[in-house]
N, C-alpha and C positions, 0 to 999 in steps of 0.2 A: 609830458609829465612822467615822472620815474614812478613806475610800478615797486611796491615794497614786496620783494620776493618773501614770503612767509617763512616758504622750506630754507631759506639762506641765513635767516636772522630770528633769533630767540630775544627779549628782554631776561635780563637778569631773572633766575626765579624769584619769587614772591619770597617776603621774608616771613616766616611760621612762626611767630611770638612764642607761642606754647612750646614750641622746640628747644629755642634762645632761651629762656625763663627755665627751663629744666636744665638744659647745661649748664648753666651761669649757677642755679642753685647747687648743681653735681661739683662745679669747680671749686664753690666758696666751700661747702663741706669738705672736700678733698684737701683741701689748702689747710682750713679749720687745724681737722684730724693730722695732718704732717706736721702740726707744729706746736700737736698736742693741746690745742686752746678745747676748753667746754666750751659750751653756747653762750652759754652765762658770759664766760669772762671775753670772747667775744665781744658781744654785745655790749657791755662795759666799756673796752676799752672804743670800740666805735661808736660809744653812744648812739645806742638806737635800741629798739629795744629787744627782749629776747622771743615775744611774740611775731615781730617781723621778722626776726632774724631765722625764724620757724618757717616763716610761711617763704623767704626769699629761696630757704634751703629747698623748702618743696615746691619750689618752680611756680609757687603763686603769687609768688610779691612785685610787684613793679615799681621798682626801688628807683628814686628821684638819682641824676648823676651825684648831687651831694651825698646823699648815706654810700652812695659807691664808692665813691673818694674817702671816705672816714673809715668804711671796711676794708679797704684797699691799705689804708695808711697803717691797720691794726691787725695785719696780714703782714704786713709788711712786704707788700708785694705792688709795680706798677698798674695804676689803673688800667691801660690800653692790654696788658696780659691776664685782666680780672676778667675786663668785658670782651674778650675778644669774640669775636662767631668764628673764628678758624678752631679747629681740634688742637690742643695742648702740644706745644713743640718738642720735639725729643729731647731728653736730656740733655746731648752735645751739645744741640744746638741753642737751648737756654746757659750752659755753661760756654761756652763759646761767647757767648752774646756780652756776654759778664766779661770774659776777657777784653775784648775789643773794649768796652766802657771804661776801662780802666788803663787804656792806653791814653798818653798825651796826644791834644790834638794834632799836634804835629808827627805823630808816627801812624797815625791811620792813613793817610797816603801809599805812604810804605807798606804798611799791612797789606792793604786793598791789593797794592800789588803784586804782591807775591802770593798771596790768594790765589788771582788772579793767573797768574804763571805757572800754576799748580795744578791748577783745576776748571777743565770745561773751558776757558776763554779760547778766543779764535790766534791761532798763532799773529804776531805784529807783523807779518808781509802781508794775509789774508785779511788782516784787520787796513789794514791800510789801503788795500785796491778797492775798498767801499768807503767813498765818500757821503757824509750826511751832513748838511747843510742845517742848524738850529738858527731859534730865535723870533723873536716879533714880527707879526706880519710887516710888509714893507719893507724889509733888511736885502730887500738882492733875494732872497733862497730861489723864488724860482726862475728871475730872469739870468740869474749868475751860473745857478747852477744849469740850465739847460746849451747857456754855452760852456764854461767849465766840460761840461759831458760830450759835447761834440770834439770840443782840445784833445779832449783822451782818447774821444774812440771809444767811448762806452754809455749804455743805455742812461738817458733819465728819468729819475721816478719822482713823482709828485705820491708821495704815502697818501694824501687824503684820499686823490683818487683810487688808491690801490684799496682802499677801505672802501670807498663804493661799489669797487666792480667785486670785492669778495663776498660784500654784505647782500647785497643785490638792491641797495636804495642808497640815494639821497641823504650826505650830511643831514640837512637841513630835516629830513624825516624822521632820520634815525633821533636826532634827538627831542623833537617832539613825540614821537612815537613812543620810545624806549627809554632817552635820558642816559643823562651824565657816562653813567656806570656803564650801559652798554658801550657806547660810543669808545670806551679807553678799553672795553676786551675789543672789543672790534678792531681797535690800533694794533693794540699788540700782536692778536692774530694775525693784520695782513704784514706786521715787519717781520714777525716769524717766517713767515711765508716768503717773504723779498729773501730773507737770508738763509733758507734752504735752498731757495731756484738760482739765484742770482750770486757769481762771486766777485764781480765788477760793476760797480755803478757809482751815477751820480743823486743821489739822495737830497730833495727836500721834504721836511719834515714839520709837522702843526705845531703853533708858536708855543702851544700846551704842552707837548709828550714831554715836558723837563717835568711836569709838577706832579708824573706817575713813576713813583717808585722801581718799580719792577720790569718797565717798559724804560724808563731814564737809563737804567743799568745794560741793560741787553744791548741797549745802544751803544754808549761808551767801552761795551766790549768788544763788540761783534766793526767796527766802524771806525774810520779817521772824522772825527767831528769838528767843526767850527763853527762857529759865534757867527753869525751874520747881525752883526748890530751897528744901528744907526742913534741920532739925535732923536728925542722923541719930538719934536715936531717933524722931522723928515721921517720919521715913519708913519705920521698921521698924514702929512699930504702926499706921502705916494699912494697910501691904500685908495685917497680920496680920487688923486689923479687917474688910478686904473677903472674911475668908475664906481667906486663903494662908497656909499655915502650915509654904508649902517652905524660908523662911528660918531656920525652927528647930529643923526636923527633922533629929536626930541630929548639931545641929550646936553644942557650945557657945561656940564662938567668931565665931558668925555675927555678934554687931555689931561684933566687932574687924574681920569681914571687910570689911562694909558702908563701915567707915571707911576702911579702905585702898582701897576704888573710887573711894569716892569722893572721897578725896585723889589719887587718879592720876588721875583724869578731870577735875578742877576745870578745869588750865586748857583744856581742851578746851569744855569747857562754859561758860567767858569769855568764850568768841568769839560768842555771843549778842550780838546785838544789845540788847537788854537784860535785867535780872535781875529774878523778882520771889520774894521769899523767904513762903512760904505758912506759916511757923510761927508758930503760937498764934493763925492769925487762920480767922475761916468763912469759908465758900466765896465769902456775898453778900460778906463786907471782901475777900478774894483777888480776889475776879469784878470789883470797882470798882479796883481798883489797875490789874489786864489790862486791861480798857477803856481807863483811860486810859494807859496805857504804847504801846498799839497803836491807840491814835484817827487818828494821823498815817499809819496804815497802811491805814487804808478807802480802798478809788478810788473818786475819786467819778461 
């Protein structure tokens, strides 16, 4: 049994209501006064009234999501940057953000990239001698990528584990113990890690890190990425084949669920640099298609 190193692994701090409830009321006044509204007319136009809108200012109100959304609309400002618990973004970066919104969907590719090219990302040869394997469990990532990594000549890294041996426990603890939140700093920290020590490798990667913002990006920068995707019945009977049979237990609508992941994560998992779909084919047909998908990706 895995001992949970205490000194290795913190839970998320506690959230301080009283904290959040003052900032949030400092924001809405802030906001209020920039755009010159009294309380009154506030209140008005958010229907709610000027008593709450008193006591929300003074960090005492515990304002239902609806009145936030009507304050929000009468502010004229997005909800997700009303309520935020982060400290207010700098100027640029709320004007910046405006920019890009107002770009056609079809030029933020372009944007991203030149961003990109500009600023902080890993040059495209260094990006390229790390490979990272995405995708739903069962897709090939670790049987593919550990021969994949012996073909090159360079380490392979399974991230969960790298996340165990950082954290000092057990998946399985860490998220009983700590939850969600911890478990995705925890990710991030040990790929941070992989990619300060490490400038060659082969990377698999948790069929989740697409659905974390901050950790999805680091990757697609820092990385040559592909798609390890299968039929979703061939990715429910390989997990089952290797022995896992937590996909069925007590559950009979686990391939309806399977399907709805993996419809909500597709396009996350398009931002792979490329795809390689591992159904109905062995591991040696999968293993020659990954070779040459990621030939251009050796340094030489």
């Amino acid at each position: 049994m895995t001992t949970v190193r205490t000194n290795r692994i913190r839970p998320a701090p506690a959230r301080d209501s009283g904290r959040y409830l003052d900032r949030l009321g400092e924001r809405v006044r802030r906001l209020r006064n920039q755009r010159g509204m009294t309380r009154k007319a506030l209140a008005h136009h958010a229907e709610v009234s000027e008593r709450y809108l008193a006591q929300l200012e003074g960090g005492e109100g515990n304002v239902s999501i609806v009145l936030l959304r009507r304050i929000a609309h009468a502010l004229n400002v997005a909800l997700p940057q009303l309520v935020s618990e982060s400290d207010d973004p700098p100027l640029d970066a709320v004007l910046f953000s405006q920019f890009i919104e107002r770009l056609p969907p079809q030029s933020l590719k372009e944007a991203r990239a030149l961003v990109m090219r500009h600023f902080g990302a890993a040059t495209d040869e260094a990006r390229r001698a790390r490979v990272a394997l995405i995708g739903l469990r069962g897709g090939g990532k670790s049987t593919l990528g550990r021969m994949l990594a012996e073909q090159r000549g360079v380490p392979f890294i399974e991230l969960d584990r790298e996340i165990e041996r950082v954290s000092g426990t057990s998946l399985g603890e860490m998220f009983e113990l700590f939850g969600q939140e911890t478990f995705r700093r925890a990710e991030r920290e040990a790929l941070n890690q992989v990619l300060t020590t490490r400038k060659r490798f082969v990377m698999a990667t948790s069929g989740s890190i697409v659905t974390e913002p901050a950790t999805l990006e680091l990757l697609l920068s820092s990385c040559f990425t592909v798609w390890m995707r299968a039929k979703p019945s061939e990715h429910m009977s390989r997990v089952i084949a290797q022995g896992d049979l937590r996909p069925m237990t007590s559950n009979p609508r686990a391939m309806d669920d399977l399907v709805s992941i993996l419809h909500s994560r597709e396009p996350l998992y398009a931002k792979a640099d490329a795809t390689l779909d591992t159904s109905g084919r062995s591991h040696q047909e999968s293993l020659a298609e990954l070779i040459a998908l990621t030939a251009s990706s050796q340094a030489p």
